[in-house]
N, C-alpha and C positions, 0 to 999 in steps of 0.2 A: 253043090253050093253055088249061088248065085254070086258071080263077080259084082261088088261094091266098091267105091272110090271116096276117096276124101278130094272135092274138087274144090273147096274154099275154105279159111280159117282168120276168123279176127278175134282179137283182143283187147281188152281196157288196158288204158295205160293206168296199172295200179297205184293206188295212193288210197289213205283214209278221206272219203268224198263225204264230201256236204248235200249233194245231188241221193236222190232218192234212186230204191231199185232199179225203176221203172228209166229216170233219166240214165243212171250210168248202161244201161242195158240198149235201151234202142240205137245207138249211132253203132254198137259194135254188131248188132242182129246186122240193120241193113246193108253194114259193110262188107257183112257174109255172104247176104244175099244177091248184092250188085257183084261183087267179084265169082259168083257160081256159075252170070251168065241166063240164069233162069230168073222169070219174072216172081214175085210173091206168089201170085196165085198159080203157077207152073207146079209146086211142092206141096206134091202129097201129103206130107206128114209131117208132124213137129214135136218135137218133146223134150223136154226141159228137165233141170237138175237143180234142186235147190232146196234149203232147209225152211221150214215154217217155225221153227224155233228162233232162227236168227231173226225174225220177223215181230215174231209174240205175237201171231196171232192164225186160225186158222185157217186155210186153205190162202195163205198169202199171196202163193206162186201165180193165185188169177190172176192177180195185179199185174203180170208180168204180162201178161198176153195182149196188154194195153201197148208193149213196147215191141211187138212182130205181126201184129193187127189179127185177129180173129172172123173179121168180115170181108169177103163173104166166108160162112161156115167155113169151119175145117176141121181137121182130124188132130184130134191132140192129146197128150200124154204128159204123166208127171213122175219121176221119181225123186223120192225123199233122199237123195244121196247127192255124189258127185257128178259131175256132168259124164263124164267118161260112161256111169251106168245108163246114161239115157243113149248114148249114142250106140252101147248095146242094146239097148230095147229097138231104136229107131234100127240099126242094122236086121234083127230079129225080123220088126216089119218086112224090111224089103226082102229077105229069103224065104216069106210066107207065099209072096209073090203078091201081096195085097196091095203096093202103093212101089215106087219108081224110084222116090227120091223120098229127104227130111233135112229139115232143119235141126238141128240138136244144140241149145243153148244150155246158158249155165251162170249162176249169178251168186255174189256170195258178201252180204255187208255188215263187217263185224266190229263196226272200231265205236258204234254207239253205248254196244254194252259191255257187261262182262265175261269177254270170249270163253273164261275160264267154268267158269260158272254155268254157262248155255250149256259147253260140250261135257260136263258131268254128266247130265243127262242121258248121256249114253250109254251110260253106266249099270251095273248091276245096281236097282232101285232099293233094293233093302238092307243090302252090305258096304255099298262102294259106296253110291250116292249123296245120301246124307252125310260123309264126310267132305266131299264137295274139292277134289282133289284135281289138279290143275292138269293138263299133258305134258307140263316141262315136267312137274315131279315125275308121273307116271315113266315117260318115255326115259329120263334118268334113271330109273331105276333100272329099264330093260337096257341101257346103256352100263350102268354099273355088274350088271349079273353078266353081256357079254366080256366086258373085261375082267373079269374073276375068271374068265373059264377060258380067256387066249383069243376071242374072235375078234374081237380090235383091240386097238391100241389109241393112247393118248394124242399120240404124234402121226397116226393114221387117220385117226379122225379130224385133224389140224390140218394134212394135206388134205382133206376132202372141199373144206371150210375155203382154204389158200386158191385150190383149184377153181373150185365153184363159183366164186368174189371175183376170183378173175377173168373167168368166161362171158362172167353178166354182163363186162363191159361193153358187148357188142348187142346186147340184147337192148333195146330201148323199154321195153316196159318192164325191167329190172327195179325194184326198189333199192336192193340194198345191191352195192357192187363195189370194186375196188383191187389193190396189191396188197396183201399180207403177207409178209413171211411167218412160215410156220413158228418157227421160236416165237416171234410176237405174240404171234396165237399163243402160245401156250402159256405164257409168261400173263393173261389177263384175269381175272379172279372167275372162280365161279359163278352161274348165276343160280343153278342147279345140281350140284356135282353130280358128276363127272362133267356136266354139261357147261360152256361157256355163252354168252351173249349169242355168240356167233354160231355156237354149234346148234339154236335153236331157231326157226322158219323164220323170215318177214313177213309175219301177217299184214295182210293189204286187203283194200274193198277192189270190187272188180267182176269183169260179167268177161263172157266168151263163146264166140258163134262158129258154127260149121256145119258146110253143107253137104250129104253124100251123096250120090247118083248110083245107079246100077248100069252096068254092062257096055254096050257102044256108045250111049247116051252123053256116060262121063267122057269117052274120049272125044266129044265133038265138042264138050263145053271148054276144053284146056289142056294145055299144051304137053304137059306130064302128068295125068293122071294117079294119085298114090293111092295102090290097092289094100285093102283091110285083105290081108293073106291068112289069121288065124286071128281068133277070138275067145276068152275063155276068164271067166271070172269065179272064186272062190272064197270062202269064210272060214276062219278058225274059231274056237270056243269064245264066247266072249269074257266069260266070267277069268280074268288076269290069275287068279290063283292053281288053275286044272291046264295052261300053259305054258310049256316053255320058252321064253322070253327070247332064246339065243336062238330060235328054230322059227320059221317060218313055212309053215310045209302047206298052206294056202298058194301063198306066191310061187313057190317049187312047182309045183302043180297044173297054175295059171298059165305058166309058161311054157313049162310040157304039153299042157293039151293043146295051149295055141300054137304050138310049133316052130318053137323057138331058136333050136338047137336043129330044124332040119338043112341049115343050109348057113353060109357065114353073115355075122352080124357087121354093119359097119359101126352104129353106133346106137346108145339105148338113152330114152329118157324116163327117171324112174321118179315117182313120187316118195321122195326122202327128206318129209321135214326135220328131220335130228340128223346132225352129221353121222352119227355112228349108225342108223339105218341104211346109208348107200350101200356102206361098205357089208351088212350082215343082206341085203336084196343083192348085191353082187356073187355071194357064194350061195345063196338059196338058188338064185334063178340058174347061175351055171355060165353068171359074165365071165369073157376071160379075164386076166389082171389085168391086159394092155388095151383093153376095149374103153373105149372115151363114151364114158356116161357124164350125161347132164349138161353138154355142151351150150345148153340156153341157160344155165347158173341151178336151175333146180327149183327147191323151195328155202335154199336156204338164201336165193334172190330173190325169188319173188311168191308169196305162196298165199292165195285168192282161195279162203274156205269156198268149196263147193265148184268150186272153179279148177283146180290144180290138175286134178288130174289129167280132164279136157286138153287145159292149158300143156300138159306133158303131150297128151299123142299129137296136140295141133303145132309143136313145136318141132315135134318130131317131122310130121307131114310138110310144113315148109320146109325142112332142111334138107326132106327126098327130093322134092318138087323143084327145087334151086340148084343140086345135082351137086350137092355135098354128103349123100349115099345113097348107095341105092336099097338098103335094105335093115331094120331099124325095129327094136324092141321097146315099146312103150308100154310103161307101168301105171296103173292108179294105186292110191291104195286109200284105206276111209279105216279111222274107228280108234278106239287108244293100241297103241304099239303094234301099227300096223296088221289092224286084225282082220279087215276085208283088202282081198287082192284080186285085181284085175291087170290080164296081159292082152297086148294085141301084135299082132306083127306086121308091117307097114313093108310095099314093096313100090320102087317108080314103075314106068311104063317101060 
């Protein structure tokens, strides 16, 4: 396997934008690009993450290539997912040995319509669909089935909520952040039960860039190089009825292959829009209890459909590269109750 680096990473400061894909995207592209070191047309390769639904219209994501310039020629790619899957595709490139380096962006603008209503869509189209069923219910549910069987608790999912508000504070492009104590929390009404306000994502508009290199290359562009050490992504059934809601054996798996467990973690950043999903990706993947996940607040501070995940390993990747660990489990994950999972493991120089 070909040694890969994450040598750059930026972010939109999220918020619901007035600004079109195309403006919130380009000022975070080029900021990936001038911080890599390498010129635009130095990179190989590029490839993108984002949905044509949240758009309404097809093949949107061209639009987007107006904001990392397409001239002269280049080589480029698109998946219909999270950014995280593009920076597997773009990783794939470079271990074919076919291109050096990539650009791997990610864009995601949901506050014009009905976020609810888009991501139905996703759905099993002849049973699910047509009911037009929201993620706070759905993901409530797999919330309510783990507490009937003992894998959270009320007040576990309250510390997660407590912790996570509070860590945002150092994050600046945190939407939602703050102190709660957990009684408080628990003490606010439903907005979903079992679920509260809080225990469910800040959805935000928002784009996200990173740039990788292969081998000596990355270590002449910067200073601490963070190496992509295992990669591995996986799917469960879609259809919500032929699963069980309290198991994730995608994610289990993810993590396994990527090599999670072969050596000590300092710290993990997981894609957990519901409070009660940290805590059920914590005993899937095999965190220990004392391992400090989500130290940038997660998605219940800041959570950029199509973006998040990215936003998870590139938060992670600063925080090896600043020399706050050396070694770091980053999660995506896409789909109702956490049905596709992707793991990577992130190591410094």
């Amino acid at each position: 396997m070909r040694d890969v680096a994450i040598v750059s990473f930026a972010q939109s400061n999220a918020a619901s934008e007035v600004r079109s894909e195309v403006e919130i995207l380009q000022p975070v592209a080029a900021e990936a690009v001038k911080n890599s070191g390498l010129a635009r047309t130095e990179i190989d390769f590029t490839c993108s993450g984002s949905s044509d639904w949240l758009q309404g219209q097809p093949f949107a994501f061209v639009m987007a290539l107006d904001a990392v310039g397409s001239w002269p020629p280049i080589k480029e790619s698109h998946v219909e997912q999270d950014g995280a899957w593009a920076l597997y595709e773009a990783w794939v490139k470079i271990q074919t040995g076919e291109v050096e380096s990539a650009l791997v962006y990610s864009f995601g603008k949901t506050s014009p319509g009905d976020i609810a209503q888009v991501q139905a869509l996703q759905l099993d189209p002849y049973c699910v669909t047509p009911l037009w069923p929201d993620l706070d219910s759905l993901s409530a549910i797999q919330a309510r089935a783990c507490l009937e069987v003992g894998v959270v608790t009320e007040r576990a999912m309250a510390e997660v909520v407590s912790r996570s508000l509070r860590d945002a504070r150092d994050n600046p492009h945190a939407v939602r952040k703050g102190d709660h104590s957990v009684d408080d929390l628990l003490e606010r009404p439903f907005q979903v039960s079992p679920l509260r306000e809080l225990d469910c994502p800040a959805n935000s508009d928002g784009a996200t860039a990173m740039v990788i290199v292969a081998g000596d290359r990355a270590k002449q562009l910067c200073d601490r190089p963070v190496w992509i050490r295992g990669f591995d992504h996986r799917i469960d059934p879609p259809a919500l009825g032929t699963r069980d809601l309290t198991r994730i054996p995608s994610a289990k798996l993810a993590a396994e292959k990527a090599g999670a467990h072969r050596d000590k973690l300092d710290f993990a950043e997981v894609t957990a829009p519901y409070s009660h999903q940290e805590l059920l990706l914590r005993r899937e993947m095999g965190l220990a209890d004392d391992l400090s996940v989500n130290p940038s607040g997660g998605s219940l501070a800041t959570h950029t459909l199509m973006s998040c995940g990215l936003n998870r390993i590139g938060d992670a990747a600063m925080r090896i590269a600043a020399g706050k660990g050396d070694r770091a489990l980053a999660h995506a994950g896409q789909g109702p109750c956490l049905q596709q999972n992707l793991a990577v493991v992130l190591e410094g120089e």
